[in-house]
PDB file with one MODEL, atoms N, CA, C and O in Angstrom:
MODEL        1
ATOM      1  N   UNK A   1       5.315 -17.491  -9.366  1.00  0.00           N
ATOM      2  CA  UNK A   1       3.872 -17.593  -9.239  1.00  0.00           C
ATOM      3  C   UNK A   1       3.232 -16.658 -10.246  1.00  0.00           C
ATOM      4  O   UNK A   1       3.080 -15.464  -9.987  1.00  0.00           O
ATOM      5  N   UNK A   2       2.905 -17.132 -11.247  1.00  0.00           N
ATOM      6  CA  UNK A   2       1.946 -16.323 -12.261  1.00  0.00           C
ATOM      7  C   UNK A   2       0.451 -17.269 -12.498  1.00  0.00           C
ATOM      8  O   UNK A   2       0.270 -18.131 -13.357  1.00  0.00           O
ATOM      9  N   UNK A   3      -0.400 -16.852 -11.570  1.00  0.00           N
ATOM     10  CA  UNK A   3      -1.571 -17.622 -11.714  1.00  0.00           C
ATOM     11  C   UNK A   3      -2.654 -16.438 -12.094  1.00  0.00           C
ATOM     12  O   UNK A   3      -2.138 -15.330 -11.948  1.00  0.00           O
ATOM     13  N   UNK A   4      -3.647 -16.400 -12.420  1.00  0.00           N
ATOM     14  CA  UNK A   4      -5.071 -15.787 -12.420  1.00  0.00           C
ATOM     15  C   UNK A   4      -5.785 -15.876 -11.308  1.00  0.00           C
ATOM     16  O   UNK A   4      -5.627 -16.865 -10.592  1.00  0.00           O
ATOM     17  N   UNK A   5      -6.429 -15.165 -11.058  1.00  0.00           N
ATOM     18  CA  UNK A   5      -7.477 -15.046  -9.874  1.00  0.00           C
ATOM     19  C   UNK A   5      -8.772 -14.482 -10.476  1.00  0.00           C
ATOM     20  O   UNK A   5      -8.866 -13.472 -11.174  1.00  0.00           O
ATOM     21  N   UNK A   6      -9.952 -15.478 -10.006  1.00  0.00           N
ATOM     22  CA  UNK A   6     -11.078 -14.896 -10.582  1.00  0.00           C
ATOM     23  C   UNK A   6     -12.213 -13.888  -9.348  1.00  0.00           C
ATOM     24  O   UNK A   6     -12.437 -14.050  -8.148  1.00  0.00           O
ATOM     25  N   UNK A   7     -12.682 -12.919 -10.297  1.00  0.00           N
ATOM     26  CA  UNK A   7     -13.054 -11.960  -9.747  1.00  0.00           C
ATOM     27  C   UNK A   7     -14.462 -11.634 -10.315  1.00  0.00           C
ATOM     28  O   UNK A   7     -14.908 -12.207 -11.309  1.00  0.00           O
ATOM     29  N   UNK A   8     -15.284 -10.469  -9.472  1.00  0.00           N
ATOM     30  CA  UNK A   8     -16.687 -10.433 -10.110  1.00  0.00           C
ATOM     31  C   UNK A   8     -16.373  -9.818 -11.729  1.00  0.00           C
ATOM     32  O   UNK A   8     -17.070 -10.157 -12.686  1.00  0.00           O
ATOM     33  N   UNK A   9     -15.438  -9.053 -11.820  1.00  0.00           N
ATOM     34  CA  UNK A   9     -15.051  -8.192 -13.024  1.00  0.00           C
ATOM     35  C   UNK A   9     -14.180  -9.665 -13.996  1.00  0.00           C
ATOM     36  O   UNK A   9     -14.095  -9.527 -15.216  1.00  0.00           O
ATOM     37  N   UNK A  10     -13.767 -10.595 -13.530  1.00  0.00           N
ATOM     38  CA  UNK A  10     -13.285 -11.570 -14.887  1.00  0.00           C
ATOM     39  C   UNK A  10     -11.960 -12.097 -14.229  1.00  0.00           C
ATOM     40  O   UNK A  10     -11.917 -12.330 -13.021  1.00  0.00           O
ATOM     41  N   UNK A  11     -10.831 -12.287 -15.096  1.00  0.00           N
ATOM     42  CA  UNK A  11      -9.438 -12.924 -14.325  1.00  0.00           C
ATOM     43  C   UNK A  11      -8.979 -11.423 -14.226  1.00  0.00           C
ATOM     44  O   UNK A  11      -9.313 -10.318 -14.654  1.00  0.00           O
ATOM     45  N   UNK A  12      -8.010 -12.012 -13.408  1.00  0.00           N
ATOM     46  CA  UNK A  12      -6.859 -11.074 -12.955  1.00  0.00           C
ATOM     47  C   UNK A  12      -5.483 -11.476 -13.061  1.00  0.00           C
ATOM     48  O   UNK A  12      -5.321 -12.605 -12.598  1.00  0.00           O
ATOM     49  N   UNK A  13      -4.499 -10.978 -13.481  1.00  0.00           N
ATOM     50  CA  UNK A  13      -3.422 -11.857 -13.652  1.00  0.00           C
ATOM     51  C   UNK A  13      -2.439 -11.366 -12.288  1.00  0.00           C
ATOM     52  O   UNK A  13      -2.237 -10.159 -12.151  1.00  0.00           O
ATOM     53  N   UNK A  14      -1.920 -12.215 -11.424  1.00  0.00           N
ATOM     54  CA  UNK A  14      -1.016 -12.404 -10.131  1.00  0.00           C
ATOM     55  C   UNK A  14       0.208 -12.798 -10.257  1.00  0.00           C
ATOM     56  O   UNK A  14       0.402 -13.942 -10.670  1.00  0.00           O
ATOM     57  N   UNK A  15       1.382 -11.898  -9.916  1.00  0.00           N
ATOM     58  CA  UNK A  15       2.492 -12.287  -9.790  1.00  0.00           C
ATOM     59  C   UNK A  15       3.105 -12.182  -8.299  1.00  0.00           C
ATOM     60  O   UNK A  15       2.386 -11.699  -7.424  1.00  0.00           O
ATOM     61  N   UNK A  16       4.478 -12.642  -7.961  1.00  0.00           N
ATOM     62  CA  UNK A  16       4.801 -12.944  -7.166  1.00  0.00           C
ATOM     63  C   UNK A  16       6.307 -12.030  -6.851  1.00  0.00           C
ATOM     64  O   UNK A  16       6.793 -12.498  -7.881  1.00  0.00           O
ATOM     65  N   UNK A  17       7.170 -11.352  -6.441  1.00  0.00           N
ATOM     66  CA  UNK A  17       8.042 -10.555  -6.406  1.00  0.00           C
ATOM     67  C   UNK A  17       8.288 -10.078  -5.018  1.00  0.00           C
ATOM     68  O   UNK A  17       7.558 -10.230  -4.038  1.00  0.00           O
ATOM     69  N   UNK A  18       9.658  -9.362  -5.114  1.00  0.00           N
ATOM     70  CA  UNK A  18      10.447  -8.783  -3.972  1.00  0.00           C
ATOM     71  C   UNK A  18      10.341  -7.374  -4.202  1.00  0.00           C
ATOM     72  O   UNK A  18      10.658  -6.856  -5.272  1.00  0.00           O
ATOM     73  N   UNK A  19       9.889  -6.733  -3.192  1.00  0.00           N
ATOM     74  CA  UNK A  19      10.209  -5.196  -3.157  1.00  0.00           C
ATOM     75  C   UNK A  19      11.882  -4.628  -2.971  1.00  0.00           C
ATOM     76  O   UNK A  19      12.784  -4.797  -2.150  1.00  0.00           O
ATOM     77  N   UNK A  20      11.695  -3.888  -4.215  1.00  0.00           N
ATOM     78  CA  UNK A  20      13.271  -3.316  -4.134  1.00  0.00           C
ATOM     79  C   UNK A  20      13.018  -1.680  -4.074  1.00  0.00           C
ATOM     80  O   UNK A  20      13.994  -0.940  -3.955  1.00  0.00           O
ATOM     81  N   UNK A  21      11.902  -1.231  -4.145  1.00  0.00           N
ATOM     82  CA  UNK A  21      11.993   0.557  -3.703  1.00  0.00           C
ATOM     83  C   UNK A  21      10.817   0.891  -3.101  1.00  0.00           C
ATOM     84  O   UNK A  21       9.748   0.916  -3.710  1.00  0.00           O
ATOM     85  N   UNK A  22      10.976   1.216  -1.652  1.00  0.00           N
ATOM     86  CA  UNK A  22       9.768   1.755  -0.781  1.00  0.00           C
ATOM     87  C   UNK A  22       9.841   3.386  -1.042  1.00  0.00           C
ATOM     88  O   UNK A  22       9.459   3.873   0.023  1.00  0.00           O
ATOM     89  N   UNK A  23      10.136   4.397  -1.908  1.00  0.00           N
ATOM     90  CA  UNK A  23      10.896   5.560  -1.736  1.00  0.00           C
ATOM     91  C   UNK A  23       9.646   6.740  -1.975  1.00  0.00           C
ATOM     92  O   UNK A  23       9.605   7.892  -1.540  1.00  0.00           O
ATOM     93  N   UNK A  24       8.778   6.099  -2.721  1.00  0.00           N
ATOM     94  CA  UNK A  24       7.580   6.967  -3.418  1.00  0.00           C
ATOM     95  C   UNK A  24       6.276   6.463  -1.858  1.00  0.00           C
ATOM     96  O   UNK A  24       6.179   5.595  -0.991  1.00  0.00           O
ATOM     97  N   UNK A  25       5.458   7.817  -2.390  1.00  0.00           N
ATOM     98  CA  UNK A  25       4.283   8.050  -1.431  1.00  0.00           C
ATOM     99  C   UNK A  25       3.438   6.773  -2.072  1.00  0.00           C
ATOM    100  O   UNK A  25       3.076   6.947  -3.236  1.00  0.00           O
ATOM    101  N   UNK A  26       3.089   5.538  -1.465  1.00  0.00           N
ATOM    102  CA  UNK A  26       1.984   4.485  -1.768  1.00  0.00           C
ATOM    103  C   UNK A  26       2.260   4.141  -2.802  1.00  0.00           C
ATOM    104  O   UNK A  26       1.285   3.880  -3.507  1.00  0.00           O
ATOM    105  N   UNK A  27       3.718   3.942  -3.481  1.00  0.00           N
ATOM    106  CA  UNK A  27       3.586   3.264  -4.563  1.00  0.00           C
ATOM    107  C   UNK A  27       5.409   2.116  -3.865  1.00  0.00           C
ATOM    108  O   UNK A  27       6.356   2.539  -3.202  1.00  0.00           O
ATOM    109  N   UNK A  28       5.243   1.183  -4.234  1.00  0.00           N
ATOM    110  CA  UNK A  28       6.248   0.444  -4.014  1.00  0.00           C
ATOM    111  C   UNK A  28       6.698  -0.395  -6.209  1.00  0.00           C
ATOM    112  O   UNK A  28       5.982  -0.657  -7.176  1.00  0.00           O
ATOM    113  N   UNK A  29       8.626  -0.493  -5.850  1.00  0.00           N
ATOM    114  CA  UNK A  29       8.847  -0.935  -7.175  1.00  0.00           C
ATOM    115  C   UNK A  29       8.723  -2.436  -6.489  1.00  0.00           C
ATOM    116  O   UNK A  29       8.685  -2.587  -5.268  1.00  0.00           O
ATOM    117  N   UNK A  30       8.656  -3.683  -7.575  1.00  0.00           N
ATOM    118  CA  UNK A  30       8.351  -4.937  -7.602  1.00  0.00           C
ATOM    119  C   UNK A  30       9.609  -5.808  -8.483  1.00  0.00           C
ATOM    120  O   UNK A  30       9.496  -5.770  -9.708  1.00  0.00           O
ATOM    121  N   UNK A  31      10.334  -6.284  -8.131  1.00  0.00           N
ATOM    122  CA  UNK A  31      11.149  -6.823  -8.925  1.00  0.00           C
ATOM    123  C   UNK A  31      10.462  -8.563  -9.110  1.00  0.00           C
ATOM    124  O   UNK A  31      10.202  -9.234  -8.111  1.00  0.00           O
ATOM    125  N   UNK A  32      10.278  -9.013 -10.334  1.00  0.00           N
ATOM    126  CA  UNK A  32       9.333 -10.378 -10.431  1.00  0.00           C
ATOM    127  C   UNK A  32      10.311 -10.926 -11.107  1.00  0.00           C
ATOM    128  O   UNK A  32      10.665 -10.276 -12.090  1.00  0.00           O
ATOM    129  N   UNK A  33      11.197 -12.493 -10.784  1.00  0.00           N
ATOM    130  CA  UNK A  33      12.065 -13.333 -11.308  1.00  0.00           C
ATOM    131  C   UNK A  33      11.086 -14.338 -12.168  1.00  0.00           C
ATOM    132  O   UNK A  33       9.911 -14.635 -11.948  1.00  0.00           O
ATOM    133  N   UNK A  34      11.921 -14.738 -13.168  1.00  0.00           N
ATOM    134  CA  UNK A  34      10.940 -15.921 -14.039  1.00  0.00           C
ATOM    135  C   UNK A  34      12.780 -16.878 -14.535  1.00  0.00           C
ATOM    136  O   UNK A  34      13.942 -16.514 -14.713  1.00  0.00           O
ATOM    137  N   UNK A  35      12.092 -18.043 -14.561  1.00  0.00           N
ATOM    138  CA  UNK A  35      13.376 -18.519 -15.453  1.00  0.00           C
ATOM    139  C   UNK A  35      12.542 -18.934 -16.724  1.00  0.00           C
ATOM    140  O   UNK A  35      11.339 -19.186 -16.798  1.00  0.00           O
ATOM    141  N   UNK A  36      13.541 -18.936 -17.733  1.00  0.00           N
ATOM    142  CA  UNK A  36      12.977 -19.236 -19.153  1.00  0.00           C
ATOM    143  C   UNK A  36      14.164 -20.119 -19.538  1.00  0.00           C
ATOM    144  O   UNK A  36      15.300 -20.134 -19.065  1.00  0.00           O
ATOM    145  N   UNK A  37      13.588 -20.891 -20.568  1.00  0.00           N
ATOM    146  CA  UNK A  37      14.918 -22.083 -21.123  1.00  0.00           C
ATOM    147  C   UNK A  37      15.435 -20.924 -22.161  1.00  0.00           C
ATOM    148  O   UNK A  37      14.722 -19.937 -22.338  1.00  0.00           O
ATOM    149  N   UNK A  38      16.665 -21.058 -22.831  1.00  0.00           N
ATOM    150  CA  UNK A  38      17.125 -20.828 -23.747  1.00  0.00           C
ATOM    151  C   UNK A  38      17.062 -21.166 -25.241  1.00  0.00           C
ATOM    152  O   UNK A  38      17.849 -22.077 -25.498  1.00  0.00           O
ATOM    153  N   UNK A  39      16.437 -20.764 -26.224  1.00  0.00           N
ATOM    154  CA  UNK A  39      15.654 -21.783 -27.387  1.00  0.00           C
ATOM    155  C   UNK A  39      16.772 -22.130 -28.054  1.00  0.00           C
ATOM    156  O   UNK A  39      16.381 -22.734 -29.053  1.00  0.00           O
ATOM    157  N   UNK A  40      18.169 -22.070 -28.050  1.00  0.00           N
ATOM    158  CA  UNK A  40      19.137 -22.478 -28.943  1.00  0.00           C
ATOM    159  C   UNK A  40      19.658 -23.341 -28.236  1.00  0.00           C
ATOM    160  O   UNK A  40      19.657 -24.428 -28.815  1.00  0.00           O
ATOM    161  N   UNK A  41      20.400 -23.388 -26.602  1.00  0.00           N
ATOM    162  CA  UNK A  41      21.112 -23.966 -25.806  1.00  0.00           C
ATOM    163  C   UNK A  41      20.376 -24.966 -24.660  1.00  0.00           C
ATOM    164  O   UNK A  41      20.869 -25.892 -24.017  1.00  0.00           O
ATOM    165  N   UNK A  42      19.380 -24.568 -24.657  1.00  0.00           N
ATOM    166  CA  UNK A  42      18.603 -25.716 -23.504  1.00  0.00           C
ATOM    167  C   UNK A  42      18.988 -25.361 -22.132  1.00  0.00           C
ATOM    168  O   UNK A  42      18.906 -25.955 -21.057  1.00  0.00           O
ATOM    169  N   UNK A  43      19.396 -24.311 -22.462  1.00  0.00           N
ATOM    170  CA  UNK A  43      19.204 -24.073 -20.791  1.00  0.00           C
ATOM    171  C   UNK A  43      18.806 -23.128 -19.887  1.00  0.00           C
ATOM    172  O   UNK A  43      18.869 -21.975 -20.312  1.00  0.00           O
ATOM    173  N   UNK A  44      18.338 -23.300 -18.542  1.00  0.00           N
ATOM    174  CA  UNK A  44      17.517 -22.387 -18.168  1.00  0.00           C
ATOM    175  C   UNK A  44      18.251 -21.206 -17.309  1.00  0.00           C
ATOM    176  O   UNK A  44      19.193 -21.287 -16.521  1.00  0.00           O
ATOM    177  N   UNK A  45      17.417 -19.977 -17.778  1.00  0.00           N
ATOM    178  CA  UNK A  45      18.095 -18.856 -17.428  1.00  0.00           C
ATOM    179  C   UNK A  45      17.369 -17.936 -16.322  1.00  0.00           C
ATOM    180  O   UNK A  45      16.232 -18.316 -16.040  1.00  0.00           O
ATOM    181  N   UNK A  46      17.788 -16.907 -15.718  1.00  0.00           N
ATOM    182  CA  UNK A  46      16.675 -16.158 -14.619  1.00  0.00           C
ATOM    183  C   UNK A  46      16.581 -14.950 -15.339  1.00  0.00           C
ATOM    184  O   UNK A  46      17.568 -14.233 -15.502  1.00  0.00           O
ATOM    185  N   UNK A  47      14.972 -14.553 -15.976  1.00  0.00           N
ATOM    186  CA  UNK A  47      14.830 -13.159 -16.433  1.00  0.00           C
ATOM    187  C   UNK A  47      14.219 -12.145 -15.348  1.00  0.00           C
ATOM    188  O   UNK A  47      13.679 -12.644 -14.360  1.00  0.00           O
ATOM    189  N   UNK A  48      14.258 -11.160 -15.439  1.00  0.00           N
ATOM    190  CA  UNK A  48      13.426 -10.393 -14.329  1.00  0.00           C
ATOM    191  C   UNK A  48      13.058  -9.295 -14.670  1.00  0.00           C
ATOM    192  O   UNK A  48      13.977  -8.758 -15.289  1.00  0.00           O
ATOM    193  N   UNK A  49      11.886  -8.433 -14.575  1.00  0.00           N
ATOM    194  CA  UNK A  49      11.062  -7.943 -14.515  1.00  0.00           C
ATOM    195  C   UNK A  49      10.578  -6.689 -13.822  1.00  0.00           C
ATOM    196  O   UNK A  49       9.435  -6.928 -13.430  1.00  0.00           O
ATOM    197  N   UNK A  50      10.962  -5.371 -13.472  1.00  0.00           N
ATOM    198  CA  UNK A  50       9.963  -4.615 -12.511  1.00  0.00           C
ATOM    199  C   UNK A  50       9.087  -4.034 -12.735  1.00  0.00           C
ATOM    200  O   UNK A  50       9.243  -3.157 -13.584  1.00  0.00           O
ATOM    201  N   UNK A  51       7.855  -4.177 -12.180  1.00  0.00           N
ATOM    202  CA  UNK A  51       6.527  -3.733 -11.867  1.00  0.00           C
ATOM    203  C   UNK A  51       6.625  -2.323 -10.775  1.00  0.00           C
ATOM    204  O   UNK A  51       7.539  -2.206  -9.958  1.00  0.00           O
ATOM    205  N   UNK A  52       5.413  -1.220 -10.954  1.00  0.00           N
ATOM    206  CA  UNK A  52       5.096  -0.313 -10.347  1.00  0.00           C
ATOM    207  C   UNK A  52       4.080  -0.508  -9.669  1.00  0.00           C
ATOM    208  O   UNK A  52       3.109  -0.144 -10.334  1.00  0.00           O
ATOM    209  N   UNK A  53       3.540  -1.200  -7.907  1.00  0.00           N
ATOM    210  CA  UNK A  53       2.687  -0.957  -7.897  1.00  0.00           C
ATOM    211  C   UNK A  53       1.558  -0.094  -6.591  1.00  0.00           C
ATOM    212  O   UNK A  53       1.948   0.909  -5.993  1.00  0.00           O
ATOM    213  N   UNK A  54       0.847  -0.418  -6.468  1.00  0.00           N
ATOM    214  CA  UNK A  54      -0.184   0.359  -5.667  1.00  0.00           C
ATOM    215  C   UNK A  54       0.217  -0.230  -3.893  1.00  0.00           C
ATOM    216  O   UNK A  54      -0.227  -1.353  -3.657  1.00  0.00           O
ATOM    217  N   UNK A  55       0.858   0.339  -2.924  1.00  0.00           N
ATOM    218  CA  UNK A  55       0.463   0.151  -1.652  1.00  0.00           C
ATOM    219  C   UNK A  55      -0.206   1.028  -0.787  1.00  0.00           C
ATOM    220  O   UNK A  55       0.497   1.626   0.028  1.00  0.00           O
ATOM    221  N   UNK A  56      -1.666   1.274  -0.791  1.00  0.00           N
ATOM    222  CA  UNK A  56      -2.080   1.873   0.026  1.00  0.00           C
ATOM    223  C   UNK A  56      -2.347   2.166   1.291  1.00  0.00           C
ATOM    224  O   UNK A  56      -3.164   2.919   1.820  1.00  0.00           O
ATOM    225  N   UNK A  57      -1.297   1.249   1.803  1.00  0.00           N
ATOM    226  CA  UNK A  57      -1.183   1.849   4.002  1.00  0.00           C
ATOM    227  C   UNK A  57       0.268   1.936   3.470  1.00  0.00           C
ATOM    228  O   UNK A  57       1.060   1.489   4.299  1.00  0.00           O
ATOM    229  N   UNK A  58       0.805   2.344   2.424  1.00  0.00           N
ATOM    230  CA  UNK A  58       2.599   2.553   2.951  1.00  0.00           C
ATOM    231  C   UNK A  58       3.402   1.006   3.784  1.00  0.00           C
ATOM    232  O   UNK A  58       4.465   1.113   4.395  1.00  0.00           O
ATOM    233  N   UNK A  59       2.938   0.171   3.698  1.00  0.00           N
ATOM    234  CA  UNK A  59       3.344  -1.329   4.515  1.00  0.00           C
ATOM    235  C   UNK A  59       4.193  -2.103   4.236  1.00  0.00           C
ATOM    236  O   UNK A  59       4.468  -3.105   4.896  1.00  0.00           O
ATOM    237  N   UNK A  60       4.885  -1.639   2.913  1.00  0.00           N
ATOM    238  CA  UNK A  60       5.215  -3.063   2.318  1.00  0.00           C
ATOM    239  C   UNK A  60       6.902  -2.199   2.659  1.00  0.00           C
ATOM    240  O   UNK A  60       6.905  -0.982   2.844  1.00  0.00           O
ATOM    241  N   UNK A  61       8.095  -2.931   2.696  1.00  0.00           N
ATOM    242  CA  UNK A  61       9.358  -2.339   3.008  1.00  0.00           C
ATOM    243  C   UNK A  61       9.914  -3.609   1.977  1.00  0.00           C
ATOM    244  O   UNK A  61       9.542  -4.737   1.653  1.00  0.00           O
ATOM    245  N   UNK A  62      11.548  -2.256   1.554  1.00  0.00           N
ATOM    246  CA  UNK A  62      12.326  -2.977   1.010  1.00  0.00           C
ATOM    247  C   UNK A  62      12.806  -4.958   1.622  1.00  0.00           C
ATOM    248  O   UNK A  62      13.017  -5.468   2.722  1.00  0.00           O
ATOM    249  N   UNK A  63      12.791  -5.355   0.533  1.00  0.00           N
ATOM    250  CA  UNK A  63      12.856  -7.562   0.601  1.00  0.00           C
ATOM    251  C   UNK A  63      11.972  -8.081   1.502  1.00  0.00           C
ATOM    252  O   UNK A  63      12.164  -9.069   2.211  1.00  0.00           O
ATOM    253  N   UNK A  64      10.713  -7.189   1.444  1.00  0.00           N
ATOM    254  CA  UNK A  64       9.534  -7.797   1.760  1.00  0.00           C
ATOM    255  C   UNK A  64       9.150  -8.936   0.196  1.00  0.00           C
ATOM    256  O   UNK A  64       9.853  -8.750  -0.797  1.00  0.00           O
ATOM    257  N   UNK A  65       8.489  -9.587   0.163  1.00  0.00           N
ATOM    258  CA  UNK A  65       8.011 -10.526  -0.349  1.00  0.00           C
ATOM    259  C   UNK A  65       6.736 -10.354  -0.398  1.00  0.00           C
ATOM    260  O   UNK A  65       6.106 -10.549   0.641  1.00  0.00           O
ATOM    261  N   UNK A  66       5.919  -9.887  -1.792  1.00  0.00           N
ATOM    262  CA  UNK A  66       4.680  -9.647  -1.722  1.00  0.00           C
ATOM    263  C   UNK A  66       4.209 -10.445  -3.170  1.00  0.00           C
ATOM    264  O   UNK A  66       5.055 -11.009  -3.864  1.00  0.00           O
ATOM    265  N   UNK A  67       2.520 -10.419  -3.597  1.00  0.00           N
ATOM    266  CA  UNK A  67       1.929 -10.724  -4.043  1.00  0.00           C
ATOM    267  C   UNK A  67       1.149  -9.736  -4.829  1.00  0.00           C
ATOM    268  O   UNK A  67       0.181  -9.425  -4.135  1.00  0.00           O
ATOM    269  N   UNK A  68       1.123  -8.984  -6.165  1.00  0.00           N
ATOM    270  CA  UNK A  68       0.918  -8.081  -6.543  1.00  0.00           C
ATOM    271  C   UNK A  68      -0.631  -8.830  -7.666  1.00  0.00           C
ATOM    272  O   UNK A  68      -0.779 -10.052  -7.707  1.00  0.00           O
ATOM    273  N   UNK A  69      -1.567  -7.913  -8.425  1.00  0.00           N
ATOM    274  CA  UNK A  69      -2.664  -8.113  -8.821  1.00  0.00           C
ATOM    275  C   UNK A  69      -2.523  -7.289  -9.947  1.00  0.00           C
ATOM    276  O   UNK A  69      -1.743  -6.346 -10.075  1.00  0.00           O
ATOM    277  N   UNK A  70      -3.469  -7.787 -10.880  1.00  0.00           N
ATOM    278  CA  UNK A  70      -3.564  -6.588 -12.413  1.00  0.00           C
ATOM    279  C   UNK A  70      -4.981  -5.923 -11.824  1.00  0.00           C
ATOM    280  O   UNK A  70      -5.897  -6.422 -11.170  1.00  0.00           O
ATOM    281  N   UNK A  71      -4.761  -4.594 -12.337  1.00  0.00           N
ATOM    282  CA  UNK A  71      -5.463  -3.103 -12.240  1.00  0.00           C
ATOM    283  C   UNK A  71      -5.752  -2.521 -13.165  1.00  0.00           C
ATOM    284  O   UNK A  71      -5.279  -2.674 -14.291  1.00  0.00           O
ATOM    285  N   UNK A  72      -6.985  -1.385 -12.666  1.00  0.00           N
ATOM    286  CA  UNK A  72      -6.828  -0.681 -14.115  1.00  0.00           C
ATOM    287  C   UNK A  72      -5.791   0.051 -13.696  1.00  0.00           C
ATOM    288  O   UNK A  72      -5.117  -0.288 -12.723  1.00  0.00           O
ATOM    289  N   UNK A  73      -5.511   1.369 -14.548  1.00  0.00           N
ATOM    290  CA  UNK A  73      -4.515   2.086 -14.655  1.00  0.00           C
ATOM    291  C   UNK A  73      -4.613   3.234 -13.478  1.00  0.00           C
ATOM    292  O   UNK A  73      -5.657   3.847 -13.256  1.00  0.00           O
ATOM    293  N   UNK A  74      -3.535   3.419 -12.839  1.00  0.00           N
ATOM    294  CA  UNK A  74      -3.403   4.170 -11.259  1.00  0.00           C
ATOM    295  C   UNK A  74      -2.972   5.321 -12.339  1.00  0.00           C
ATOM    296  O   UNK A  74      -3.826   6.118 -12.726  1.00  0.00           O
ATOM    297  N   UNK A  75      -1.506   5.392 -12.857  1.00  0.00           N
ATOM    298  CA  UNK A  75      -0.882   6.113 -13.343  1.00  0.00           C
ATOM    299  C   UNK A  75      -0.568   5.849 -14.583  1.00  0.00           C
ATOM    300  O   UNK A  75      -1.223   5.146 -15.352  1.00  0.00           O
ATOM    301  N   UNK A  76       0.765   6.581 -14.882  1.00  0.00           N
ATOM    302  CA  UNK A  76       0.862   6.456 -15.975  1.00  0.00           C
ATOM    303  C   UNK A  76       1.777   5.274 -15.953  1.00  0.00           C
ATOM    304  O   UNK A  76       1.717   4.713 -17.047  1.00  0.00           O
ATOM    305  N   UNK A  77       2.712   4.597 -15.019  1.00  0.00           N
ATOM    306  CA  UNK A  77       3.139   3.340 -15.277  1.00  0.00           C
ATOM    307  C   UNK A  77       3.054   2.401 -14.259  1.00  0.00           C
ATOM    308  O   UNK A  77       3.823   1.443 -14.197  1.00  0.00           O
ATOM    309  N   UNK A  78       1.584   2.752 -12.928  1.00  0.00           N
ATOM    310  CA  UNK A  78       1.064   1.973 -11.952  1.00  0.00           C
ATOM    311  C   UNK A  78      -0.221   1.099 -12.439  1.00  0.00           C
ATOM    312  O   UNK A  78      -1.360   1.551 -12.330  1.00  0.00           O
ATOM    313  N   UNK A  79       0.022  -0.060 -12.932  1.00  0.00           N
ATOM    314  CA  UNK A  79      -1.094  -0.765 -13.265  1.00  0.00           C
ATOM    315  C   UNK A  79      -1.816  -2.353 -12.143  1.00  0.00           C
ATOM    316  O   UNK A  79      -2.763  -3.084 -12.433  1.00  0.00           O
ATOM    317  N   UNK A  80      -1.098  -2.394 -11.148  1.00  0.00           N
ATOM    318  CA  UNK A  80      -0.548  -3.220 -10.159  1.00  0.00           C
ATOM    319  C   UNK A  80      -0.945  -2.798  -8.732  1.00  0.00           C
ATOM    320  O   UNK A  80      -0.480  -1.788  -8.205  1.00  0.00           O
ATOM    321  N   UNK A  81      -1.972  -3.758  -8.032  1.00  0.00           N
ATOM    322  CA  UNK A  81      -1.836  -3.514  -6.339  1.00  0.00           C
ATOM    323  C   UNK A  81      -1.079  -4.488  -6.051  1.00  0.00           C
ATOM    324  O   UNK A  81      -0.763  -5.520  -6.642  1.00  0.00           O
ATOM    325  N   UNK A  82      -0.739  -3.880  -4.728  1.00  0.00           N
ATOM    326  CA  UNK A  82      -0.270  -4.947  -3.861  1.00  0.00           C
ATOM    327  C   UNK A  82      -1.598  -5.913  -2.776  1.00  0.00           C
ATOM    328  O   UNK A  82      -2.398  -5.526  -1.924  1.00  0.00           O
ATOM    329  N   UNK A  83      -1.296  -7.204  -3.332  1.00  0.00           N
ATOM    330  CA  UNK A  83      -2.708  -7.934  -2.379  1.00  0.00           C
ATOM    331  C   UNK A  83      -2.489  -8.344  -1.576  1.00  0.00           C
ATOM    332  O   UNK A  83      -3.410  -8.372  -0.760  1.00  0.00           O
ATOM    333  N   UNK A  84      -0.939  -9.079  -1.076  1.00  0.00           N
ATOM    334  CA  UNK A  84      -0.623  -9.747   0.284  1.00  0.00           C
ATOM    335  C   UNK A  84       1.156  -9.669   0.357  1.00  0.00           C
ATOM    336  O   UNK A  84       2.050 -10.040  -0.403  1.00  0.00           O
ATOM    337  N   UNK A  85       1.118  -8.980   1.696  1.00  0.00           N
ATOM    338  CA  UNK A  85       2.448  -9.647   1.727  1.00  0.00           C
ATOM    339  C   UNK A  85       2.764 -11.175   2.889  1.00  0.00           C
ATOM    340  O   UNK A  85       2.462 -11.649   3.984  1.00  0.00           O
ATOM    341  N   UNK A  86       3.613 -11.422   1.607  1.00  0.00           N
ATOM    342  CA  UNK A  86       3.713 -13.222   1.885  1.00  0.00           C
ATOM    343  C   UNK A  86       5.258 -13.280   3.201  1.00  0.00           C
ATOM    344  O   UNK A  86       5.536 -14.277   3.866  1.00  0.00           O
ATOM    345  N   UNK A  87       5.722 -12.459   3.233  1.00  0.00           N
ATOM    346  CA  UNK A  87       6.614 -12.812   4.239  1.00  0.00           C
ATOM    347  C   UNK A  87       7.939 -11.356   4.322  1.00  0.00           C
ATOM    348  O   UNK A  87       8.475 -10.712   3.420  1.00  0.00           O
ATOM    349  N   UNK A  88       8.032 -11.313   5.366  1.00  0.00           N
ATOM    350  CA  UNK A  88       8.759  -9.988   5.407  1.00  0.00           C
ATOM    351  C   UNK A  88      10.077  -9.799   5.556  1.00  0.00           C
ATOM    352  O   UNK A  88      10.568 -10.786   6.102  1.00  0.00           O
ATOM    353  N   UNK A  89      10.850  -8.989   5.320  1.00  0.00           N
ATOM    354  CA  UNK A  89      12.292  -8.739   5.181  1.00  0.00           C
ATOM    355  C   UNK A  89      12.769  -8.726   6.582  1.00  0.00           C
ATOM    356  O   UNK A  89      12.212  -8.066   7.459  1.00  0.00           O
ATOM    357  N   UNK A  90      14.150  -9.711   6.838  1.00  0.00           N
ATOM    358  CA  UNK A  90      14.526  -9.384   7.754  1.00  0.00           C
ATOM    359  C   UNK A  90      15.809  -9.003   8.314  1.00  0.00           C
ATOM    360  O   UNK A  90      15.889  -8.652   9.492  1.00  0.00           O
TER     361      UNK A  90
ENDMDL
END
């Protein structure tokens, strides 16, 4: 899921990912899968991605399944809230 979301401030760009580190105070890591074809071989591969981002109630737990948003800059490599989680680890 890489869609835009429009907002009073303009788009926002939305991805879709699994939490793989609850370990930090309100910040959760984001692991985001994409497949891409291969431009020589034709075939499709799984790349992946982690994101740093913003959970502010502490909520989200490791192979939760969340929905993350573009930000301005939290930190120095938190650019990312978390907007929904879509389904939870069990």
């Amino acid at each position: 899921m890489t869609d835009n979301i429009e907002t009073e401030r303009g788009r926002r760009q939305v991805l879709a990912g699994t939490v793989v580190s609850d370990k930090m105070d309100k910040t959760v890591t984001i692991k985001v899968e994409r497949t891409v074809m291969h431009p020589l071989y034709k075939r499709f591969m799984k790349k992946s991605q982690k994101y740093v981002a913003h959970d502010e109630t502490n909520d989200c737990n490791i192979g939760d399944r969340v929905v993350i948003t573009a930000c301005r800059p939290l930190s120095k490599r938190k650019r990312w809230r978390v907007t929904e989680i879509v389904e939870r680890a069990k």
